[in-house]
C-alpha positions in Angstrom: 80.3 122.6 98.0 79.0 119.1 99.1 81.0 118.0 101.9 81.1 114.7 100.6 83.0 115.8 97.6 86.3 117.8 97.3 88.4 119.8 94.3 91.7 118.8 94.0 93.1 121.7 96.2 90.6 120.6 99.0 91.4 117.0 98.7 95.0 117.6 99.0 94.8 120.4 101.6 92.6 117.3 103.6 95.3 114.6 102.9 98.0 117.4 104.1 100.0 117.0 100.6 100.9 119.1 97.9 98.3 119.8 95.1 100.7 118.3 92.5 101.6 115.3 94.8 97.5 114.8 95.0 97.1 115.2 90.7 100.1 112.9 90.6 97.9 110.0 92.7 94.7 110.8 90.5 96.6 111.1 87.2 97.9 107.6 87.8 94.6 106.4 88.9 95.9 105.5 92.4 93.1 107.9 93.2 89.6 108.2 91.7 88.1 111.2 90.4 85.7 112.3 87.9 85.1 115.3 85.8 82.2 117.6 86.0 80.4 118.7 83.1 82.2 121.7 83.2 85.4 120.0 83.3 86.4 119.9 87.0 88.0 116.6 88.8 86.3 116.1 92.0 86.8 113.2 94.6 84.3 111.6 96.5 84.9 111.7 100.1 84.9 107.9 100.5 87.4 107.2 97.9 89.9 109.8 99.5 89.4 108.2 102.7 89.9 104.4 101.1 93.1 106.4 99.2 94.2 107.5 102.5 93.5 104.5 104.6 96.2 102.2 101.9 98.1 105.3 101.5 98.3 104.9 105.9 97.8 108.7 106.2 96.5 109.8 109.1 92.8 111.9 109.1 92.3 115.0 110.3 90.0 114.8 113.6 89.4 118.4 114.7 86.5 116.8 117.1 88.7 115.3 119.5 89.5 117.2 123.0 92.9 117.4 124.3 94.6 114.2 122.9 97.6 115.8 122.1 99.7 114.3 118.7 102.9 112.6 119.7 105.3 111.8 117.0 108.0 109.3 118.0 111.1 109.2 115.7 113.5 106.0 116.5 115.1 103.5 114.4 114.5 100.6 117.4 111.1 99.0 116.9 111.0 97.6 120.5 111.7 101.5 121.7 108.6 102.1 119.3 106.4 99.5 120.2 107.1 100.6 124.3 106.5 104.2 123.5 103.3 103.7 121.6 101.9 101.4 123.8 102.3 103.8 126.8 101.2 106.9 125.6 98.3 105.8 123.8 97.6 104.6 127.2 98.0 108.1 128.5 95.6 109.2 125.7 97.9 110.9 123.2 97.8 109.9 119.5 100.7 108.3 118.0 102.4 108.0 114.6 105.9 106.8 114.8 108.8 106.9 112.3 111.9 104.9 111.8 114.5 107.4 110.5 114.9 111.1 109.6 113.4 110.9 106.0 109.9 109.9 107.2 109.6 111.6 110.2 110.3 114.8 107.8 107.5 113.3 106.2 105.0 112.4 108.9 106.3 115.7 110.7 103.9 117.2 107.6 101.4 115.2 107.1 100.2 114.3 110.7 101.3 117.7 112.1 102.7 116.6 115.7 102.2 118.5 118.8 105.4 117.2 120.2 108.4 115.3 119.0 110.1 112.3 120.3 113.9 112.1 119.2 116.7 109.7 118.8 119.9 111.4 117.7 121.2 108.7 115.9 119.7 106.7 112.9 120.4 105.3 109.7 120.1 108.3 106.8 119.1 111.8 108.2 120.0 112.0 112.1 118.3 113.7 114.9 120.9 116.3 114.7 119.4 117.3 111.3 115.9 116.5 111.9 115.5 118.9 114.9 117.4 121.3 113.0 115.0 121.6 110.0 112.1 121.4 112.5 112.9 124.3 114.2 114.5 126.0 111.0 110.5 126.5 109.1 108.5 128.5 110.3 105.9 126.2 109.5 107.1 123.5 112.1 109.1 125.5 114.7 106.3 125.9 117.0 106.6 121.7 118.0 108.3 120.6 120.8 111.1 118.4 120.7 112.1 115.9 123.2 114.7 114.2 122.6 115.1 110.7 123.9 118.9 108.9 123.5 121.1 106.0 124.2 124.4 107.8 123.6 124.4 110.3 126.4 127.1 112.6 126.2 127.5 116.3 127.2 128.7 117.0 123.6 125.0 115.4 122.5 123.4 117.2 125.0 125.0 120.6 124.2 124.8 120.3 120.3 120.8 119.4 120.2 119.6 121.7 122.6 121.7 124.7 120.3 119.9 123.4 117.8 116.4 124.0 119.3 115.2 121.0 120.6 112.9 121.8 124.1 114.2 118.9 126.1 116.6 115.5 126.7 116.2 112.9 128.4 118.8 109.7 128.8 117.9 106.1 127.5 116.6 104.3 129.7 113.9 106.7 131.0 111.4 106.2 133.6 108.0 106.6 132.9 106.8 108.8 135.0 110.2 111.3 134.3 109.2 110.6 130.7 105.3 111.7 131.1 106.0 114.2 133.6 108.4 116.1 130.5 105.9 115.4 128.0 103.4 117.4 130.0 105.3 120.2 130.8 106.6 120.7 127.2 102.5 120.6 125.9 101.9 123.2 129.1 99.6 120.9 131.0 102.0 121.5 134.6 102.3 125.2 135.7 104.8 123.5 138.1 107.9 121.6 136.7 109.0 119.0 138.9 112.8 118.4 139.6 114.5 115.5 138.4 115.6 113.4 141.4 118.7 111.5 141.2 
């Protein structure tokens, strides 16, 4: 098939949706498509893109090398803005998410390597995100780190039953913070020792 031209399962399989979200988008014209002369719908690679670009999905890049996928989940945009901004300096891509609906969402779509969690947020909490994560098979494989202001043991005891990988206390230093995020993505043989 012409790479620059997908079916509607390979469209949807590129956008990381659903075949019946995708026919939803084309049947309301939100996406283009056209028919063959033998009666198949196919999209051309630049309209899926401009579809995905206004839809603010993220593309696949299978070219990149190391450039791990960092998902950070936190209804503060300041703790969101500071996390972005210093690991995309440390060359890890970013997608962030503001409550438990959408990083349920994103956790699909842009397929993180490793999770950064807040336990509380408006809607779905952190509780129940890292619980569903690690509850599909699918998406039990990511790490989660989770990341909080309300340090309690209670907290502490209740996520890590739950499955998430590691916690850390709000406010974090960075080089506690990036030191975790490397050993949870096995790039340190050796973990170092928190030092307080």
């Amino acid at each position: 098939m012409n790479n620059d031209m997908f079916s509607i399962p390979k469209a949807a399989e590129y956008c990381s949706i659903s075949r019946g979200t995708l026919w939803r988008y084309v049947k309301s014209g939100d996406l283009k498509a056209f028919l063959t002369p033998g009666g198949h719908h196919r999209i051309l690679k630049k309209d899926l893109e401009s579809f995905m670009h206004e839809k603010g999905m993220h593309f696949p890049d299978r070219t990149d090398h190391g450039g791990e996928k960092i998902l950070v989940v936190d209804d503060d945009p300041k703790t969101q803005k500071y996390l972005n901004k210093m690991l995309s300096s440390n060359s890890y891509h970013i997608e962030t998410a503001s409550d438990g609906f959408e990083a349920g969402a994103k956790t699909i779509q842009f397929k993180p390597d490793l999770i950064i969690l807040d336990l509380f947020m408006p809607g779905i909490d952190g509780f129940e995100v890292c619980k569903q994560i690690k509850e599909n098979s699918n998406t039990s494989q990511i790490k989660i780190l989770v990341l909080t202001g309300h340090d309690t043991q209670e907290n502490r005891d209740r996520i890590l039953q739950l499955g998430a990988d590691a916690y850390l206390a709000k406010p974090v230093k960075k080089s506690l913070l990036i030191q975790n995020i490397k050993n949870l993505l096995g790039k340190n043989i050796h973990f170092i020792k928190n030092n307080f």
